[in-house]
PyMOL Python script that loads the backbone (N, CA, C, O; Angstrom):
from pymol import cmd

cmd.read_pdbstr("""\
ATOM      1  N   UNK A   1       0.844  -1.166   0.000  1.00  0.00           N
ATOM      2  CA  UNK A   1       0.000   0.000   0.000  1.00  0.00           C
ATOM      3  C   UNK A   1       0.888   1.227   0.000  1.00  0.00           C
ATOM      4  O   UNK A   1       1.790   1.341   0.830  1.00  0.00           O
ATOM      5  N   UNK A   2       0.629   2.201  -0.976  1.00  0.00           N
ATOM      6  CA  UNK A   2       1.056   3.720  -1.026  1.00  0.00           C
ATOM      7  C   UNK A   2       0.612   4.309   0.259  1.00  0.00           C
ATOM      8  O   UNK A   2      -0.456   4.069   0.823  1.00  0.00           O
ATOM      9  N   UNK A   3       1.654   5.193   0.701  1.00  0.00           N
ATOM     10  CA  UNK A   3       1.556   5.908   1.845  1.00  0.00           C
ATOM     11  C   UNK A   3       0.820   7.045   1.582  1.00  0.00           C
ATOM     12  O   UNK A   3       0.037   7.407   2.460  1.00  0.00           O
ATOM     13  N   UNK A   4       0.943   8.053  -0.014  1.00  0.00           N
ATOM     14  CA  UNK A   4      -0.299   8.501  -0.096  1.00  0.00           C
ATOM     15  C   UNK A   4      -1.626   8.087  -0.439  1.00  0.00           C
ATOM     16  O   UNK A   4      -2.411   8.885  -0.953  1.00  0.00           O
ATOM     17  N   UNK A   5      -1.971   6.763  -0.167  1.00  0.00           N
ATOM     18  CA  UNK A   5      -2.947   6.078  -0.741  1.00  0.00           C
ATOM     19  C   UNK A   5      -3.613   6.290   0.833  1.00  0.00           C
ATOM     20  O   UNK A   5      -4.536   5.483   0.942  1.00  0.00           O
ATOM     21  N   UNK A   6      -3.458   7.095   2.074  1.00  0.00           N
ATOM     22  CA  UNK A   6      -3.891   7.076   3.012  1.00  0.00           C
ATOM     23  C   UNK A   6      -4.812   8.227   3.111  1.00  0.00           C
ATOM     24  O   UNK A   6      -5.895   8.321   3.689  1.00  0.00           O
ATOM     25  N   UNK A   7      -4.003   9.253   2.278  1.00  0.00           N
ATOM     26  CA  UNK A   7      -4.456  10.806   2.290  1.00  0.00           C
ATOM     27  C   UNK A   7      -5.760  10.431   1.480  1.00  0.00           C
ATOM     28  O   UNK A   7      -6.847  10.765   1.951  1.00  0.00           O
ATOM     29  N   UNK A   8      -5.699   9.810   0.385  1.00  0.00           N
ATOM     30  CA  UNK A   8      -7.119   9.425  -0.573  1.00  0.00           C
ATOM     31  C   UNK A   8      -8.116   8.423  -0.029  1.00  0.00           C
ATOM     32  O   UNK A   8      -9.262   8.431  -0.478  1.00  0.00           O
ATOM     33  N   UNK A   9      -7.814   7.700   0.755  1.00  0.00           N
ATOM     34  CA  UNK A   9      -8.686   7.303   1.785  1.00  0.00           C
ATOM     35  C   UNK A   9      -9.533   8.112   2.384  1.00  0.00           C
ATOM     36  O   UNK A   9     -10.756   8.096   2.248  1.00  0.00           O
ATOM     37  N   UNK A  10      -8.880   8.855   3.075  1.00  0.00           N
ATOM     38  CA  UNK A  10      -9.212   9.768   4.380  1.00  0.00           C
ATOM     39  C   UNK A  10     -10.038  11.326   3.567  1.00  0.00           C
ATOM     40  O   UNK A  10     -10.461  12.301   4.190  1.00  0.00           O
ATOM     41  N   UNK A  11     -10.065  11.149   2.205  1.00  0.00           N
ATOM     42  CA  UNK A  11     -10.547  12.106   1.618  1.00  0.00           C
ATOM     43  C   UNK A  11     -12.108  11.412   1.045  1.00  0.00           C
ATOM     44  O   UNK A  11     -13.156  12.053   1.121  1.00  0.00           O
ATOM     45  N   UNK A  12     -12.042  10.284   0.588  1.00  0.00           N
ATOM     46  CA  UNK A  12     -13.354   9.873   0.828  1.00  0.00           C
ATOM     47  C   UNK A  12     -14.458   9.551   1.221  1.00  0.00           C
ATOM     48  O   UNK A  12     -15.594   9.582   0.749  1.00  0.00           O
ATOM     49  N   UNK A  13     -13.625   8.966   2.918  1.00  0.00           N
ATOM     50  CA  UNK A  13     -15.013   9.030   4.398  1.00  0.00           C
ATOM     51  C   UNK A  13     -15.298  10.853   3.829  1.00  0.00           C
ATOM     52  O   UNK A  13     -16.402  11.032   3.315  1.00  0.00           O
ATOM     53  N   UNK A  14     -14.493  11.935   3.908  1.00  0.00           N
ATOM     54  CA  UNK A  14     -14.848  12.916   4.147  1.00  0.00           C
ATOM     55  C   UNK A  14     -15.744  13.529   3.224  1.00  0.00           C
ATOM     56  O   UNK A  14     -16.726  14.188   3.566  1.00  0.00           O
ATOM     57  N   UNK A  15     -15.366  13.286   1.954  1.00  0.00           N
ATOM     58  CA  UNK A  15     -16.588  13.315   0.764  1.00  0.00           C
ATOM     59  C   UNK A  15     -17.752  12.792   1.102  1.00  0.00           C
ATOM     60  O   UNK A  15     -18.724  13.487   0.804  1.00  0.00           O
ATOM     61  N   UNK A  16     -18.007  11.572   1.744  1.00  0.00           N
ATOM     62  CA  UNK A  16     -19.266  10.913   1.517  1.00  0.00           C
ATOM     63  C   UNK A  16     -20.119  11.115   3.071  1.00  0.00           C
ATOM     64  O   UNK A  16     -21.228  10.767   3.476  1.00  0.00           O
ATOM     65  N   UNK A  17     -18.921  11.891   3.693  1.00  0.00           N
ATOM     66  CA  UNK A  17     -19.914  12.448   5.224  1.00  0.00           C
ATOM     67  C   UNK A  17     -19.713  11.597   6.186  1.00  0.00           C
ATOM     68  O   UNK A  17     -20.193  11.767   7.306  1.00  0.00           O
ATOM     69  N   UNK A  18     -19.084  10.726   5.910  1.00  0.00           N
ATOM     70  CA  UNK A  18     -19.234   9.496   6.471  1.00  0.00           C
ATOM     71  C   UNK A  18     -17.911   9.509   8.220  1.00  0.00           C
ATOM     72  O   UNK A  18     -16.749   9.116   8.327  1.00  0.00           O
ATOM     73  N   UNK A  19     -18.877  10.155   9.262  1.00  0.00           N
ATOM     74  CA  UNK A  19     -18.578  10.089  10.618  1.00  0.00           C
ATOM     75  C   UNK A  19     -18.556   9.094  11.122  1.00  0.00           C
ATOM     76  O   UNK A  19     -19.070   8.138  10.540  1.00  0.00           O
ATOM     77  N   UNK A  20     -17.858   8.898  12.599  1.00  0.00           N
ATOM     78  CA  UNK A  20     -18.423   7.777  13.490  1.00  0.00           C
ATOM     79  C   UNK A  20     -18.838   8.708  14.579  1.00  0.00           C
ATOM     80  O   UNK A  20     -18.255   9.604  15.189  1.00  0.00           O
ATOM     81  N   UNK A  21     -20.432   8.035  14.635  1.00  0.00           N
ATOM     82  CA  UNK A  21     -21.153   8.665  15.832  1.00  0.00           C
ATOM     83  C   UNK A  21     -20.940   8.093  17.108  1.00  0.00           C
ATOM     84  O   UNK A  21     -21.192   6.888  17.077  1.00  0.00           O
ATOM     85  N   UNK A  22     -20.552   8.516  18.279  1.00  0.00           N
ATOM     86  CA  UNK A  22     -20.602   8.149  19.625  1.00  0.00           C
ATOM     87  C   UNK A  22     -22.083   7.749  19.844  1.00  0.00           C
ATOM     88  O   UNK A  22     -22.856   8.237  19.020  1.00  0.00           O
ATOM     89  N   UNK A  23     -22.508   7.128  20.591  1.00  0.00           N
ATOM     90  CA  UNK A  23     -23.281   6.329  21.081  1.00  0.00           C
ATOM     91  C   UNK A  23     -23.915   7.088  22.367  1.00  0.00           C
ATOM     92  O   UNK A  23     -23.591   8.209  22.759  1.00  0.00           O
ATOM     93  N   UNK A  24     -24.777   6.331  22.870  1.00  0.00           N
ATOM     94  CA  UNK A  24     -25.168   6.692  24.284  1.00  0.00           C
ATOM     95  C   UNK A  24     -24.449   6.566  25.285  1.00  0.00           C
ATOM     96  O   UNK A  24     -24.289   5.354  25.429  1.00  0.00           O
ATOM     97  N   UNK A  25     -23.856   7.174  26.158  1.00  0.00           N
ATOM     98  CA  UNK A  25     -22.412   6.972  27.396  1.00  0.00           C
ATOM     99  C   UNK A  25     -23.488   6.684  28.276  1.00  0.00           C
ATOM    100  O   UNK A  25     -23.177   7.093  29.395  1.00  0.00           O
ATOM    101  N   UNK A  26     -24.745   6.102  28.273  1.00  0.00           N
ATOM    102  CA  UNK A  26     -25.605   5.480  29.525  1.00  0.00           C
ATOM    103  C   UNK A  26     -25.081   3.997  29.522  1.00  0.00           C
ATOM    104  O   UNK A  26     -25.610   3.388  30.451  1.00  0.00           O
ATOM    105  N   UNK A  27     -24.330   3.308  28.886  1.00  0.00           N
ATOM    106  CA  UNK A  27     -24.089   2.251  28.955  1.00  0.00           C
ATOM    107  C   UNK A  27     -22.714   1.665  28.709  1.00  0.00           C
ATOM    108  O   UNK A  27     -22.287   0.859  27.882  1.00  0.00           O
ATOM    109  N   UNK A  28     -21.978   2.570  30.046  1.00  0.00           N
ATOM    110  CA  UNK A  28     -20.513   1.798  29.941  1.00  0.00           C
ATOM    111  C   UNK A  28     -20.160   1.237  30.386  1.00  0.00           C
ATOM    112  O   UNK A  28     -20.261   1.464  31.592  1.00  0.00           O
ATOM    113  N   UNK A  29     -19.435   0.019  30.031  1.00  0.00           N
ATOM    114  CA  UNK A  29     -19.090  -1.012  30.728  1.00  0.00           C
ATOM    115  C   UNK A  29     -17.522  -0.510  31.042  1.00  0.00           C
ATOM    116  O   UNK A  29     -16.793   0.227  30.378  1.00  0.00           O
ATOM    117  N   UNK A  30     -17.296  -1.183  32.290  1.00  0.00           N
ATOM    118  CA  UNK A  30     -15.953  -1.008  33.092  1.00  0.00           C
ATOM    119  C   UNK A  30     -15.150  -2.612  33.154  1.00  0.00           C
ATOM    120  O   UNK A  30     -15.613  -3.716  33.440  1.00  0.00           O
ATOM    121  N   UNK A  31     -13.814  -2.201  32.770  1.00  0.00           N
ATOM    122  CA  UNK A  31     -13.252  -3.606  32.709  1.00  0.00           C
ATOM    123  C   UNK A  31     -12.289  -3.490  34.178  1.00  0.00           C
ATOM    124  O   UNK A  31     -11.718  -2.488  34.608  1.00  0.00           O
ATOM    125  N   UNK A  32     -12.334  -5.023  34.828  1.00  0.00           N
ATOM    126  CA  UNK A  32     -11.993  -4.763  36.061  1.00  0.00           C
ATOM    127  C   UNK A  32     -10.837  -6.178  35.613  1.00  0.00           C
ATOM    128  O   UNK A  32     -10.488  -6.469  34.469  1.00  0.00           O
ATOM    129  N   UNK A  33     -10.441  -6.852  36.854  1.00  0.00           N
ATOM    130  CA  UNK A  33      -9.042  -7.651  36.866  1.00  0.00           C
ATOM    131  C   UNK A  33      -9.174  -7.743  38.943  1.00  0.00           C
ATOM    132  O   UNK A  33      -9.098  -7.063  39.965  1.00  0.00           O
ATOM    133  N   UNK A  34      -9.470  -9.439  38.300  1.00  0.00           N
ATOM    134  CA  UNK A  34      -9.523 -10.144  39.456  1.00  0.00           C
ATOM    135  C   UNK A  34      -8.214 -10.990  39.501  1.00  0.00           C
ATOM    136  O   UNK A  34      -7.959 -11.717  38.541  1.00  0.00           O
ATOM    137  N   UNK A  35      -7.201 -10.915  40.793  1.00  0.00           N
ATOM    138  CA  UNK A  35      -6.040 -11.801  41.080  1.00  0.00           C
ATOM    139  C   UNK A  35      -6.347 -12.869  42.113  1.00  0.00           C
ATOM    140  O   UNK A  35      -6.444 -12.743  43.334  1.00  0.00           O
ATOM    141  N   UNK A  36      -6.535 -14.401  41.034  1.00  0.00           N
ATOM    142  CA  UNK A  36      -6.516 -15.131  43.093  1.00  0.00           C
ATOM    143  C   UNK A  36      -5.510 -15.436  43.856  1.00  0.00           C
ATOM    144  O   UNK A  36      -4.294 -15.264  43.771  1.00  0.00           O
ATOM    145  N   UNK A  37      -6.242 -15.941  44.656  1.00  0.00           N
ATOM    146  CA  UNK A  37      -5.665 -16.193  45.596  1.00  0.00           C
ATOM    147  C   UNK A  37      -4.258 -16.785  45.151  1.00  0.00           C
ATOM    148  O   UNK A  37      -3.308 -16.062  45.451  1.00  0.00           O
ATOM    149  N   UNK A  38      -3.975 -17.870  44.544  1.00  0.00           N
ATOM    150  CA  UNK A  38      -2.568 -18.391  44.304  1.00  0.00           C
ATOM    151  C   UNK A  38      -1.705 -17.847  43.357  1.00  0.00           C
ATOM    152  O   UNK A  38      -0.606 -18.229  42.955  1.00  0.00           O
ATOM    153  N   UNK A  39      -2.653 -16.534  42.966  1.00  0.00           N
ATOM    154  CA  UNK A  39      -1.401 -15.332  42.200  1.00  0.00           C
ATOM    155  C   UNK A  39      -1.134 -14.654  43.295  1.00  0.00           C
ATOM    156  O   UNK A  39       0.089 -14.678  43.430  1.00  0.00           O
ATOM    157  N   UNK A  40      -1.809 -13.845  44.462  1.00  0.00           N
ATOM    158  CA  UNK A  40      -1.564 -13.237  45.333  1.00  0.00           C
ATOM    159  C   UNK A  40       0.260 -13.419  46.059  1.00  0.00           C
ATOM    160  O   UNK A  40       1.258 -12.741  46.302  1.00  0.00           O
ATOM    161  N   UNK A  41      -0.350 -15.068  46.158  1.00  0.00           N
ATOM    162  CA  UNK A  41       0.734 -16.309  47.104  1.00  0.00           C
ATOM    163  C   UNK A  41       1.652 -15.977  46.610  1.00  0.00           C
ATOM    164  O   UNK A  41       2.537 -15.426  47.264  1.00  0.00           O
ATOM    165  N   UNK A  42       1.807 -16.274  44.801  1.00  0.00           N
ATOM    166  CA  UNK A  42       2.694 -16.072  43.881  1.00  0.00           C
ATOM    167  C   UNK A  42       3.481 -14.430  44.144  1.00  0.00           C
ATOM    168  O   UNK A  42       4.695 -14.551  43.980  1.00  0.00           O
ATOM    169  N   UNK A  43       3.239 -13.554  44.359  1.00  0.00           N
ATOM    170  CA  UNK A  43       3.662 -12.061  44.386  1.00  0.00           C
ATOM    171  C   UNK A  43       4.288 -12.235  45.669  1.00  0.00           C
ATOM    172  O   UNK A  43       5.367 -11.657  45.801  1.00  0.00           O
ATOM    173  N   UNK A  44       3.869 -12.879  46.614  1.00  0.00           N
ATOM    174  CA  UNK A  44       4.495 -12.653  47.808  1.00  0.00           C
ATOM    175  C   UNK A  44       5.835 -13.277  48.007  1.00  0.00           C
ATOM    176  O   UNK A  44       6.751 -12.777  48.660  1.00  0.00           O
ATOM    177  N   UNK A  45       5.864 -14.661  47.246  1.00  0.00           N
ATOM    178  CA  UNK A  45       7.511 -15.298  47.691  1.00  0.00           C
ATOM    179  C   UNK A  45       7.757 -14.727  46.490  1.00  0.00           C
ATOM    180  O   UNK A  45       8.769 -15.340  46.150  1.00  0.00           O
ATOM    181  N   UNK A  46       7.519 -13.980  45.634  1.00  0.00           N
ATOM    182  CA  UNK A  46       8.536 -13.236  44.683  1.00  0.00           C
ATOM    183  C   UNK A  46       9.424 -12.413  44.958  1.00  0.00           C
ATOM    184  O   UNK A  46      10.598 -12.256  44.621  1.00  0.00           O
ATOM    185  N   UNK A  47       8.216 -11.542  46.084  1.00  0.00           N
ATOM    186  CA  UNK A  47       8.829 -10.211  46.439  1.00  0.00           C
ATOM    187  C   UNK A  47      10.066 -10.927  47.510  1.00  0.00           C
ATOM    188  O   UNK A  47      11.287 -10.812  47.401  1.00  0.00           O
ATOM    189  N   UNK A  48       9.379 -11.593  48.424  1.00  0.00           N
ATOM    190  CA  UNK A  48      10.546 -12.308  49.275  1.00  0.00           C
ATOM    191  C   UNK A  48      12.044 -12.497  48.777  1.00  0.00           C
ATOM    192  O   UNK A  48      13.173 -12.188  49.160  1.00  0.00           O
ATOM    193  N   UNK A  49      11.450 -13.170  47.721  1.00  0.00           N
ATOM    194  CA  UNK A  49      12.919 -13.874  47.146  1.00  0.00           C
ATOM    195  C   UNK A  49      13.830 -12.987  46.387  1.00  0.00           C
ATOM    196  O   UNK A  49      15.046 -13.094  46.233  1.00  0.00           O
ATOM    197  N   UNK A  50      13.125 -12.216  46.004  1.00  0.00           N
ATOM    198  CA  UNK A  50      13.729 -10.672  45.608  1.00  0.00           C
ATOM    199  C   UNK A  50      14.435  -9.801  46.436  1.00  0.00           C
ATOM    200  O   UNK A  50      15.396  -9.119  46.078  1.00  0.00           O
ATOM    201  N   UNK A  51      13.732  -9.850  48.021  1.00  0.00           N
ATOM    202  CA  UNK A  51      15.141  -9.064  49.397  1.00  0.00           C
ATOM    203  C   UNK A  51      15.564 -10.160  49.570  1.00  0.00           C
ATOM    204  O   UNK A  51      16.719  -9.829  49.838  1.00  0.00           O
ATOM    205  N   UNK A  52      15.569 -11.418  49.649  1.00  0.00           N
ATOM    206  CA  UNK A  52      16.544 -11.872  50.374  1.00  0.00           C
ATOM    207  C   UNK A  52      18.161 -12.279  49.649  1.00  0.00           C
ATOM    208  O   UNK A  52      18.286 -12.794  48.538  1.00  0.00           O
ATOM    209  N   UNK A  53      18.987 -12.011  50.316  1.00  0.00           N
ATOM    210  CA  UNK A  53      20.367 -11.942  50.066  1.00  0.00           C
ATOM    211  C   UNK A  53      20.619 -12.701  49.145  1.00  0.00           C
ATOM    212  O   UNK A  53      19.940 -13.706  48.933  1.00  0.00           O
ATOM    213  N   UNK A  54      21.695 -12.342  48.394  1.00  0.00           N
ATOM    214  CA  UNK A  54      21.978 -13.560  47.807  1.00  0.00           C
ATOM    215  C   UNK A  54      23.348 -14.287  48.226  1.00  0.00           C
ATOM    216  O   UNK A  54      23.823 -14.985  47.331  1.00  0.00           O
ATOM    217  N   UNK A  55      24.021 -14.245  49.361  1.00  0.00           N
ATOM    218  CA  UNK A  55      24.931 -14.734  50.288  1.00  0.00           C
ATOM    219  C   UNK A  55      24.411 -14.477  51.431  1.00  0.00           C
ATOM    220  O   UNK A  55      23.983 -13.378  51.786  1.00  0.00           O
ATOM    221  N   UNK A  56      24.430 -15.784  52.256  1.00  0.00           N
ATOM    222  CA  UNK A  56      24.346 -15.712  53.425  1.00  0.00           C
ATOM    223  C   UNK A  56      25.337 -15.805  54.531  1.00  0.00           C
ATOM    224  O   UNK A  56      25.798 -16.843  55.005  1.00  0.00           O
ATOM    225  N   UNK A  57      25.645 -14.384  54.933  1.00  0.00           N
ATOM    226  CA  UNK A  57      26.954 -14.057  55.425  1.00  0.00           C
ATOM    227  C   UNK A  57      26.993 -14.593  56.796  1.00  0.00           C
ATOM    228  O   UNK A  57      28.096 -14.669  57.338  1.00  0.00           O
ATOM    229  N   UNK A  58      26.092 -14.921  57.339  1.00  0.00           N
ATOM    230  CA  UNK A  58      26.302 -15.756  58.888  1.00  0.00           C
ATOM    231  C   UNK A  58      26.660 -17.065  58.617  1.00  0.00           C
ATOM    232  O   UNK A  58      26.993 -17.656  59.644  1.00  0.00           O
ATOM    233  N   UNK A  59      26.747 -18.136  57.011  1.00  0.00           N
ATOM    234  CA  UNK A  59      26.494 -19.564  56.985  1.00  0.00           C
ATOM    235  C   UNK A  59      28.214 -18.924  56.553  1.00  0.00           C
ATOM    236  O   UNK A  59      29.133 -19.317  57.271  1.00  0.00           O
ATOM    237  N   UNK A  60      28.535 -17.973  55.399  1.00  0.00           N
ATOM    238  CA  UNK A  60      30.178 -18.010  55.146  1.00  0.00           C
ATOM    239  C   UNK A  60      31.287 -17.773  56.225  1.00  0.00           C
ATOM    240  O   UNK A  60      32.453 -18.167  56.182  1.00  0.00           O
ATOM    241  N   UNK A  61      30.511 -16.854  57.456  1.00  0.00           N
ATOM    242  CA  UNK A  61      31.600 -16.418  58.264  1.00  0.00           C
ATOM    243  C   UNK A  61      31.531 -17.946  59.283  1.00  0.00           C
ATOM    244  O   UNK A  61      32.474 -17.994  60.073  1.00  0.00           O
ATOM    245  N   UNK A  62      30.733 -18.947  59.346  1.00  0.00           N
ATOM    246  CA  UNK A  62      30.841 -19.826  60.237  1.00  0.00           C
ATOM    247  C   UNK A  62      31.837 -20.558  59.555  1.00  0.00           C
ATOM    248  O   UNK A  62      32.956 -20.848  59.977  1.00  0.00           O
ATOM    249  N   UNK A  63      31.185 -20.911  58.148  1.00  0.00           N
ATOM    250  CA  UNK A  63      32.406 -21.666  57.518  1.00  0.00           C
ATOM    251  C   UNK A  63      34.299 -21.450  57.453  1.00  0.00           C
ATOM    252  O   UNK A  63      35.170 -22.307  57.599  1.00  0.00           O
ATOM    253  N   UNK A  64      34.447 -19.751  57.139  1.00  0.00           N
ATOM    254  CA  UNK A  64      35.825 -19.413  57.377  1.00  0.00           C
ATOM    255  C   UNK A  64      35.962 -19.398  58.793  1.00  0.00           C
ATOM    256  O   UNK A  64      37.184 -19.447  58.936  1.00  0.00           O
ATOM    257  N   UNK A  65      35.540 -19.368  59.729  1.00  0.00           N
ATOM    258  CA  UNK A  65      35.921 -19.449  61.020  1.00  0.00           C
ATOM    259  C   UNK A  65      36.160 -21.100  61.597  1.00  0.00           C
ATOM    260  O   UNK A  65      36.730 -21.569  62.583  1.00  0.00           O
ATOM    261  N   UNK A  66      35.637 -21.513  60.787  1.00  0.00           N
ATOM    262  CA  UNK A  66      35.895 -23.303  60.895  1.00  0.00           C
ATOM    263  C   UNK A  66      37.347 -23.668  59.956  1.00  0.00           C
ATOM    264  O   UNK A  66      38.126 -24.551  60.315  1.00  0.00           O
ATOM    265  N   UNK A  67      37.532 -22.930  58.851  1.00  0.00           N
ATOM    266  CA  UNK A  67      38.392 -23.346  58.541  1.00  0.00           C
ATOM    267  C   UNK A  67      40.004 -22.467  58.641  1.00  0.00           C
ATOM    268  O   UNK A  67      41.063 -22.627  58.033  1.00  0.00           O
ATOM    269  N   UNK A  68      39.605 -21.588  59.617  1.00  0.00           N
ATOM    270  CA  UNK A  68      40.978 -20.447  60.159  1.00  0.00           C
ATOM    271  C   UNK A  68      41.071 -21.680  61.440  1.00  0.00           C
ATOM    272  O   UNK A  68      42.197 -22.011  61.812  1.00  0.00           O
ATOM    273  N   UNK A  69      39.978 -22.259  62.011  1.00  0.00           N
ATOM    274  CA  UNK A  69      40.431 -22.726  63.654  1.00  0.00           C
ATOM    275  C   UNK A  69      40.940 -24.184  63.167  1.00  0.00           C
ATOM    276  O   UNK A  69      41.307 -24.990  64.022  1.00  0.00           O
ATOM    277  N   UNK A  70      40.970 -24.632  61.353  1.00  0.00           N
ATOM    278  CA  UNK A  70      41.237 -26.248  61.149  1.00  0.00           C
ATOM    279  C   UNK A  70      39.757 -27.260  62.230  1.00  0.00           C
ATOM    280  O   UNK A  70      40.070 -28.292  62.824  1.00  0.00           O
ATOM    281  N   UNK A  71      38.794 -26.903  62.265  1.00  0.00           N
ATOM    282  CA  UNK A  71      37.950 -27.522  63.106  1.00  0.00           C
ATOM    283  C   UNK A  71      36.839 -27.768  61.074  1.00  0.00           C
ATOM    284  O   UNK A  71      35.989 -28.658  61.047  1.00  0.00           O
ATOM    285  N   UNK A  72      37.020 -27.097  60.034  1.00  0.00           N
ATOM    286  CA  UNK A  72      35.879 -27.746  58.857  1.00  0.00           C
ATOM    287  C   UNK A  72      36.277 -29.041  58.216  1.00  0.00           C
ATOM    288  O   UNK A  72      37.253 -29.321  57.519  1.00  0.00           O
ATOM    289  N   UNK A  73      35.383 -29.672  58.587  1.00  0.00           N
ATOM    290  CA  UNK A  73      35.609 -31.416  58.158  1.00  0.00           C
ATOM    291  C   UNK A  73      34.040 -31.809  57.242  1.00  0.00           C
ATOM    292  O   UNK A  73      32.857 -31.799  57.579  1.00  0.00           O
ATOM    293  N   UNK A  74      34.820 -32.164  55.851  1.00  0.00           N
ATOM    294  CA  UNK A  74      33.856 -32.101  54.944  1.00  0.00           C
ATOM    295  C   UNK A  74      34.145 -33.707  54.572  1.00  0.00           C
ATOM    296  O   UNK A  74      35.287 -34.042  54.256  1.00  0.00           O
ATOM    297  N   UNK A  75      32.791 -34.923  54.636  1.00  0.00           N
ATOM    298  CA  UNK A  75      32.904 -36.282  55.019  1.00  0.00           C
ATOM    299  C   UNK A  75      33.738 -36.634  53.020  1.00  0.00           C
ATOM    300  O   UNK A  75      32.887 -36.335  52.182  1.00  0.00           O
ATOM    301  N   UNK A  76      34.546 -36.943  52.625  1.00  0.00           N
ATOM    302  CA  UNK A  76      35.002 -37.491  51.705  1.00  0.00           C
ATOM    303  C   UNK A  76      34.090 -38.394  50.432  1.00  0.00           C
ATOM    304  O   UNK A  76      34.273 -38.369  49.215  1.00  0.00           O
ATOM    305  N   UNK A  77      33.000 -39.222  51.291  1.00  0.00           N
ATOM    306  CA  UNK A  77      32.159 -39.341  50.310  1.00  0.00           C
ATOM    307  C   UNK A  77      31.003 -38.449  49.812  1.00  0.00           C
ATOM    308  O   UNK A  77      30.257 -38.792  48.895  1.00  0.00           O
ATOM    309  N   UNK A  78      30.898 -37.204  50.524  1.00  0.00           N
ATOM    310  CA  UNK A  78      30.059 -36.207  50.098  1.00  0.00           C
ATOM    311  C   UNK A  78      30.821 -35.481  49.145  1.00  0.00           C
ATOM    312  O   UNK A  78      30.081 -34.992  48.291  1.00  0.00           O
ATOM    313  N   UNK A  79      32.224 -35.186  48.941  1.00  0.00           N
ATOM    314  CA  UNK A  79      32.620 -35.096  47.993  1.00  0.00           C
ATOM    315  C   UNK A  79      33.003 -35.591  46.789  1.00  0.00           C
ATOM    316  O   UNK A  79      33.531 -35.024  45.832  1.00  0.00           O
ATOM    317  N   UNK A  80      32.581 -37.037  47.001  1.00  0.00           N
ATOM    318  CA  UNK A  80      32.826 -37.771  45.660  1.00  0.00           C
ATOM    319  C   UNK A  80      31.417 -38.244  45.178  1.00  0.00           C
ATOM    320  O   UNK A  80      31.103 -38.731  44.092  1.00  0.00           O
ATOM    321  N   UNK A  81      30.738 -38.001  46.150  1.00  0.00           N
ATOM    322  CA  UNK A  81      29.035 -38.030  45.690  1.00  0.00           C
ATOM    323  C   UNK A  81      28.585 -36.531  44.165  1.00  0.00           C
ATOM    324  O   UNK A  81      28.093 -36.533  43.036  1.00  0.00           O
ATOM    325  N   UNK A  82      29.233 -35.369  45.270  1.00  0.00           N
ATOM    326  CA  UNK A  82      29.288 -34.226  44.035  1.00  0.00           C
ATOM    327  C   UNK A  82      29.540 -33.811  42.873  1.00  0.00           C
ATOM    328  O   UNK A  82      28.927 -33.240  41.971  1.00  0.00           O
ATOM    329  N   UNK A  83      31.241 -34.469  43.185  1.00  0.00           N
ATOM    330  CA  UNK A  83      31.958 -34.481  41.417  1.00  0.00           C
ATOM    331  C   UNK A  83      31.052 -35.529  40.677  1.00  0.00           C
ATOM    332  O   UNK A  83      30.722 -35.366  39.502  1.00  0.00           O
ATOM    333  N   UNK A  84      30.630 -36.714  41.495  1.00  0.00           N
ATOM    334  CA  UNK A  84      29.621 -38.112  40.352  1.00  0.00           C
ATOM    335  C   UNK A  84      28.794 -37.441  39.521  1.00  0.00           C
ATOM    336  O   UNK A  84      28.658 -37.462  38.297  1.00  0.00           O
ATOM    337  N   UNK A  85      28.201 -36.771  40.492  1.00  0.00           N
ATOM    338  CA  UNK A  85      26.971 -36.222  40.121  1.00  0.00           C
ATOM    339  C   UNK A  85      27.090 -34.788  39.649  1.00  0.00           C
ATOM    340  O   UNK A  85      25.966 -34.314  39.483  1.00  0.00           O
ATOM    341  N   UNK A  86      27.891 -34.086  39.424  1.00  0.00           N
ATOM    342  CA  UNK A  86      28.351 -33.142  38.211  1.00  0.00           C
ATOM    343  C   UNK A  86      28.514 -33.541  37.185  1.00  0.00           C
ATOM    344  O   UNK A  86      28.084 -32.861  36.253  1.00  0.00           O
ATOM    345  N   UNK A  87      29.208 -34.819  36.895  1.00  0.00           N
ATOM    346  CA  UNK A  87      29.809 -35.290  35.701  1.00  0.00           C
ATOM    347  C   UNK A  87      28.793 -35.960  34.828  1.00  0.00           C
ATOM    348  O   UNK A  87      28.926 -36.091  33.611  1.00  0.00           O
ATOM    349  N   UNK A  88      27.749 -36.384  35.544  1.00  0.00           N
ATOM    350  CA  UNK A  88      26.500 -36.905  35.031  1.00  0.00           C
ATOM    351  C   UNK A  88      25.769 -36.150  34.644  1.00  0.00           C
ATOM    352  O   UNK A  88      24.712 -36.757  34.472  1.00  0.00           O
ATOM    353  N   UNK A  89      25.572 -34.322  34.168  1.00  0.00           N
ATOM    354  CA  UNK A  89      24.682 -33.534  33.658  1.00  0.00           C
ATOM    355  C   UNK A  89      25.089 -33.829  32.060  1.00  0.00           C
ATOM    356  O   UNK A  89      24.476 -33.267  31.153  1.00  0.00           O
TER     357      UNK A  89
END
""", "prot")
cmd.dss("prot")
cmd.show_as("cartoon", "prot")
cmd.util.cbc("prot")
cmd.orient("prot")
């Protein structure tokens, strides 16, 4: 379509009179927006999960303080459980 093919459009509603009439405003409908309940739920651990930290500096400072005093003992098959199961993705 020609871009002045818009102007000749818009010149023919106007030739032929041809308005759009508004209507009666006694009958307007209102559009509303209902959230339930398990969207509500949904907004709330969003927002949650949104402040909460993303390091938890009381679980790291226990850990370096375990491993400045040589007291962090991590069981050997929990570490070979991890690498297994890395290598398996």
């Amino acid at each position: 379509m020609r871009i002045d093919a818009m102007t000749e459009i818009g010149q023919i509603y106007q030739a032929n009179g041809t308005k759009k009439k508004i209507g009666s405003t006694s009958a307007i409908s209102r559009d509303s927006l209902e959230i339930s309940d398990f969207g509500k739920d949904l907004q709330v651990a969003r927002q949650a999960v949104a402040e909460a930290p993303d390091v938890r500096e009381e679980k790291v400072q226990e850990i370096k303080t375990s491993i400045a005093n040589g007291t962090y003992n991590v069981p050997m098959g929990a570490v070979a459980d991890k690498l297994l199961n890395g290598w398996q993705a």
